[in-house]
Legacy VTK file of the C-alpha trace (Angstrom):
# vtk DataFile Version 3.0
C-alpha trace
ASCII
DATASET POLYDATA
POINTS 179 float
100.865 120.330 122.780
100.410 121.897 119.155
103.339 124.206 119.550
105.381 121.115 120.775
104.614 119.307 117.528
105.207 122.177 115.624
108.495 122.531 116.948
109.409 118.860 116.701
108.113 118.294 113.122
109.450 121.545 111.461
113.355 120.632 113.138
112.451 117.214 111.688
111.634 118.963 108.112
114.439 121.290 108.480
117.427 118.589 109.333
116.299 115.523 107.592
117.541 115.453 104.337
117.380 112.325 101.686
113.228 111.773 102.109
111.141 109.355 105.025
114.149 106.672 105.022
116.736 109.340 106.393
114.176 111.290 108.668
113.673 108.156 110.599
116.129 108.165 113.056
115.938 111.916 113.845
111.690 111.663 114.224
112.520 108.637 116.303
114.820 110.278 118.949
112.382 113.220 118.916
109.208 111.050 119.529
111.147 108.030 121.839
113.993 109.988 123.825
113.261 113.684 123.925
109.815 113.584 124.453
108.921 110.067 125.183
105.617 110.434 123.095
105.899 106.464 122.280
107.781 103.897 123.106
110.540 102.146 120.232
107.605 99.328 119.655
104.773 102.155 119.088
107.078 103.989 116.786
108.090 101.063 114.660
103.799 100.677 114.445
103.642 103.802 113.286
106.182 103.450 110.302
104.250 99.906 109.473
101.351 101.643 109.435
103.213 105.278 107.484
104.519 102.243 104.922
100.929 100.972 104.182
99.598 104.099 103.263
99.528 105.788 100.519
102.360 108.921 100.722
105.895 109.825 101.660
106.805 107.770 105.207
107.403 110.999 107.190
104.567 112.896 106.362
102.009 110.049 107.152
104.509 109.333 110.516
103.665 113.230 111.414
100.073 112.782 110.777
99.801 110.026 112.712
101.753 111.534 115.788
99.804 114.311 115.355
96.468 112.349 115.483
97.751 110.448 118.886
98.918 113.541 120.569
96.657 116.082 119.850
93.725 114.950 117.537
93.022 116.313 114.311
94.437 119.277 114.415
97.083 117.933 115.826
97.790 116.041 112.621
97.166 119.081 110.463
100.027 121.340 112.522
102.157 118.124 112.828
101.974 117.719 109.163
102.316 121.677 107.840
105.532 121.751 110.469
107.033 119.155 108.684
106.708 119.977 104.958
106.772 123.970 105.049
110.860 123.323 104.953
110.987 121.736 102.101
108.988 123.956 100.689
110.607 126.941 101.449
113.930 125.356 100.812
113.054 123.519 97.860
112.297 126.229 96.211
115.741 127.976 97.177
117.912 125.252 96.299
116.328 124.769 92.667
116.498 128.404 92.158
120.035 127.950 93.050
120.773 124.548 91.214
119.527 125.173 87.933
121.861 128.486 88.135
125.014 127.088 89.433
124.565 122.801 88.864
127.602 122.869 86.162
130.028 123.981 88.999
132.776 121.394 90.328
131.868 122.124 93.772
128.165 122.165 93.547
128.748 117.808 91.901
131.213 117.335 94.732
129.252 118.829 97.772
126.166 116.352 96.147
128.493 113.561 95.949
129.356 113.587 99.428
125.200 114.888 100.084
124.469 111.242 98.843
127.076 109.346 101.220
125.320 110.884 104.215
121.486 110.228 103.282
122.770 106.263 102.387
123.948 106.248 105.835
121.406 107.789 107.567
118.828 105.199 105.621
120.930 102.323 106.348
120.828 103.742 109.983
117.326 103.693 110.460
116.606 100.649 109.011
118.813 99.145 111.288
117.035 100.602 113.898
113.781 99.342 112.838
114.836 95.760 112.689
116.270 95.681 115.799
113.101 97.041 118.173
111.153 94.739 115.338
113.483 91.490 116.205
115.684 92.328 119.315
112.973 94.756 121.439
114.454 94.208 124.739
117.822 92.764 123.189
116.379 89.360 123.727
115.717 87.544 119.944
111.948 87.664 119.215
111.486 83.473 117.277
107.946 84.302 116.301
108.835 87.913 114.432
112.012 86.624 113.551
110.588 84.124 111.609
107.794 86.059 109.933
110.841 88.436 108.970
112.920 86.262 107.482
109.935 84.549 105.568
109.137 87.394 104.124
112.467 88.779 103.346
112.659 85.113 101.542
109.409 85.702 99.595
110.517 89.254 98.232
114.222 88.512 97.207
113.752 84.645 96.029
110.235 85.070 94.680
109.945 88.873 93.568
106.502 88.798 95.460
105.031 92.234 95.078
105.281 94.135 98.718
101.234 94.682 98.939
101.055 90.762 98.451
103.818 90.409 100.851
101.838 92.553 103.603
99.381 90.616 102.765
100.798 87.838 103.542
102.673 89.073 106.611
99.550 90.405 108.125
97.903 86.809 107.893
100.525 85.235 108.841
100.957 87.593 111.773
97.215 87.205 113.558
98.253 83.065 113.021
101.410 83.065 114.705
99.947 85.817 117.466
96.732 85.331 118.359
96.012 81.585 117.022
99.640 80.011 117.627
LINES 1 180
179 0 1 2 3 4 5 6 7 8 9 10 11 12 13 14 15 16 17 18 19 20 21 22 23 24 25 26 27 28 29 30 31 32 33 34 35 36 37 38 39 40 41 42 43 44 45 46 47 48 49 50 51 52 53 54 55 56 57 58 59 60 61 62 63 64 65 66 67 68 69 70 71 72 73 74 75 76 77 78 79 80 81 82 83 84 85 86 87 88 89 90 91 92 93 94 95 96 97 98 99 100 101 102 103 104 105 106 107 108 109 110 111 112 113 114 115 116 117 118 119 120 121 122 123 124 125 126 127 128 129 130 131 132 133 134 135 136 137 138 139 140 141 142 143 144 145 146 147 148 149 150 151 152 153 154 155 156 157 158 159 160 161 162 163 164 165 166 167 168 169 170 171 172 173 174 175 176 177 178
């Protein structure tokens, strides 16, 4: 199982590009479709759950795969696979950008760079909203509801997003375990 996660989170690491947003789709069809670690509904628990900690959303997904599938060490080699990458390549590219970033072609491959990672975010929130809303393509009221409420509070209202959990999660436990 620790190789496994090794191999999933360092091809997650070394093809996501853009930060947590973009990885989300690709760490999703790793952990729902090629391995079937979780279903769409645990996954989408484990990015609420990457989003309310503190740290980057992919990193604290990994450790929290890790932790499920293979304990503690688990979310140590889940975690290491997924950030030695960006590490290694980091380091690369910046040795590379700060030598060549005046080129033309260097601004215009970044250009188009940015395009992708947009899409790629857009992408995966999309996908999070529908297993949210639509899990089994049939419209959720009660989490509908709660998500539009909320979306309502944060663009009408400027609530601050730990208030907004806040205020989600009681909400939540009233509409699902009181309602």
């Amino acid at each position: 199982m620790l190789g496994k996660l090794f191999i999933v989170f360092i091809q997650v690491g070394l093809f996501s590009f853009g930060g947590g947003y973009a990885a989300l789709p690709i760490i999703q069809n790793q952990l729902t479709n090629v391995h079937r670690w979780m279903t769409t509904l645990e996954f989408s628990d484990v990015v609420t759950l990457s989003q309310m900690t503190p740290g980057p959303l992919s990193i604290n997904a990994a450790t929290f795969v890790g932790m499920k599938q293979a304990g503690l060490l688990g979310a140590i080699v889940a975690t290491y696979a997924l950030v030695i990458p960006s590490m290694i390549l980091c380091g690369i590219m910046s040795y590379f950008y700060y030598k060549y970033r005046d080129l033309t072609l260097v601004k215009k491959v970044l250009r188009v760079l940015r395009g992708s990672v947009v899409a790629l975010i857009l992408m995966g929130g999309l996908q999070l909203v529908q297993s949210a809303l639509f899990p089994n393509m049939s419209l959720e009221l009660k989490e509908s509801i709660l998500f539009v409420g909320i979306v309502f509070l944060l663009v009408k209202f400027k609530v601050d997003s730990i208030l907004a959990i806040s205020i989600a999660g009681v909400l939540g436990y009233i509409l699902f375990y009181l309602i």
